[in-house]
C-alpha positions in Angstrom: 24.8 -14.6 41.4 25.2 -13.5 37.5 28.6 -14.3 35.9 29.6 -10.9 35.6 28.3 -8.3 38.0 29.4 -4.3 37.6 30.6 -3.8 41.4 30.3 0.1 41.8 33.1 1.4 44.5 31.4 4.0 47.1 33.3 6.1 49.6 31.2 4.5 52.4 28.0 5.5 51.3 26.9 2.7 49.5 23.8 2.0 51.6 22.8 5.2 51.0 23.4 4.9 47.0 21.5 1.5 46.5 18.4 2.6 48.7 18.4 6.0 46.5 18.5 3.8 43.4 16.2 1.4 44.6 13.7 4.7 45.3 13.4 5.6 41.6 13.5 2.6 39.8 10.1 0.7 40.3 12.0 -2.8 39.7 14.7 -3.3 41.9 15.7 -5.3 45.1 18.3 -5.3 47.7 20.0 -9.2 47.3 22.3 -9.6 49.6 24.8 -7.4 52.1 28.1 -8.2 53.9 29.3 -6.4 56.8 33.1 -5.4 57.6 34.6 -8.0 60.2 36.8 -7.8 63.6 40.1 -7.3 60.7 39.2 -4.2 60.4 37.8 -2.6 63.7 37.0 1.4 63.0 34.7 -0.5 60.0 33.6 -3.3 62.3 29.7 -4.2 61.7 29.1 -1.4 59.0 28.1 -2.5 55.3 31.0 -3.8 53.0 29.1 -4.6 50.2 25.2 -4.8 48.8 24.4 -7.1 46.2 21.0 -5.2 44.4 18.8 -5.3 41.1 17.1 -2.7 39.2 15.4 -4.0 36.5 16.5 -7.7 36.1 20.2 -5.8 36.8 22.2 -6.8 39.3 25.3 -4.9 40.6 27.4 -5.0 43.7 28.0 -1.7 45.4 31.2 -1.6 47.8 32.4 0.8 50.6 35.4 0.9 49.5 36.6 4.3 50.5 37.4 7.9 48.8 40.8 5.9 47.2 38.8 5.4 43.8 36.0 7.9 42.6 33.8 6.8 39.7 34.9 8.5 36.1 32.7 9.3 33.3 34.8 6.2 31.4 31.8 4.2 32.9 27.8 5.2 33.1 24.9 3.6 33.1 22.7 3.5 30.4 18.7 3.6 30.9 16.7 2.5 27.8 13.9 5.1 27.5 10.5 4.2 26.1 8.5 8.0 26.3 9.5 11.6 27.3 7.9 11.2 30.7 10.3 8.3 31.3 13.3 10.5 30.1 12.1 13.5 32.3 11.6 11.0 35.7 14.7 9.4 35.1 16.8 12.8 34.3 14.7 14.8 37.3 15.2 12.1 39.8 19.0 11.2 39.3 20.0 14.5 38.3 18.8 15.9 41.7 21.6 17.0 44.0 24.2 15.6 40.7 24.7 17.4 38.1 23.4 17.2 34.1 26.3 17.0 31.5 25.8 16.6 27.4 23.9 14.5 25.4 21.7 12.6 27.6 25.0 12.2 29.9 24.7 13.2 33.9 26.4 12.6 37.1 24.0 11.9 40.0 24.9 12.8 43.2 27.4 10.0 43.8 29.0 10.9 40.9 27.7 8.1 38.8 27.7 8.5 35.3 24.1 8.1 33.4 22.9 7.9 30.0 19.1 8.9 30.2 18.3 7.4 26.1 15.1 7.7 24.8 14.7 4.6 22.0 12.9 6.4 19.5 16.9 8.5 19.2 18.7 5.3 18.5 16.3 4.0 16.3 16.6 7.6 14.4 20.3 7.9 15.0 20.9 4.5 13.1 18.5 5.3 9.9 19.7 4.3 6.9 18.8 8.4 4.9 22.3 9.7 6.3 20.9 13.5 6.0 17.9 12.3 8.7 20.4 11.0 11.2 22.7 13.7 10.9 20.3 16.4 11.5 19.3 14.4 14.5 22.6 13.7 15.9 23.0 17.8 15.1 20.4 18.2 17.5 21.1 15.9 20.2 24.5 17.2 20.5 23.0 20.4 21.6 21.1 18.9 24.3 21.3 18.4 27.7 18.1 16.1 28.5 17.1 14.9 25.8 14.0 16.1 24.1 11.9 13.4 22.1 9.6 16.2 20.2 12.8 18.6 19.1 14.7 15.3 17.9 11.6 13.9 16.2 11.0 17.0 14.6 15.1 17.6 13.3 14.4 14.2 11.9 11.2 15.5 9.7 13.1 18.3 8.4 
């Protein structure tokens, strides 16, 4: 096990979450899962937790209950190499969640995910000022993020 590990609290439905994940991320691997014990018998035998990995990743995911839902104060954030990257990773977590602001969405867990093409960064931190802004002006009216239309803001 990692040092530090993000353990992601579910409201039972964990299984269902890291086998979903596991579905749209070519790299990824189910570690390790515990099961709830005779303490607590209407969760006897089910999942408690599932160590995974998507792409050299690892987090735990926990049925923890409905006490603690997830917030946008944490997300995920996928480094994006091409558009058809962007687009699969938007399209296939986005389904049945919902798509938020600036490469932001909630998937149907109510994860929080960054969907970041690199080439936007790379723009974003450009030393011309006048560039970056007209590319941050751009993103910020964005849902999924569009290489071309940033690429072209950052021409001129």
């Amino acid at each position: 096990m990692k040092k530090i590990t993000p353990c992601l609290w579910f409201n039972f439905n964990a299984e269902e979450a890291v086998n979903y994940y596991l579905s749209i991320f070519e790299n990824g691997k189910i570690l390790d899962e515990s099961r709830y014990g005779d303490a607590i018998p209407e969760l006897n035998g089910k999942i408690l937790t599932m160590r995974f990995e998507i792409e050299g990743q690892e987090f735990i995911a926990l049925n923890g209950g409905p006490q603690y839902p997830f917030s946008e104060a944490i997300s995920l954030f996928v480094d994006c190499e091409t558009q058809e990257e962007v687009d699969h990773y938007w399209n296939q977590l986005c389904d049945g969640g919902s798509p938020g602001r600036c490469a932001w969405l909630k998937d149907k867990f109510g994860l929080s995910w960054q969907i970041v093409p690199r080439s936007l960064v790379t723009m974003l931190q450009d030393d011309d000022a006048v560039r970056s802004a007209r590319v941050m002006k751009a993103m910020m009216e964005m849902s999924k993020i569009d290489i071309a239309v940033l690429e072209q803001a950052y021409r001129g």
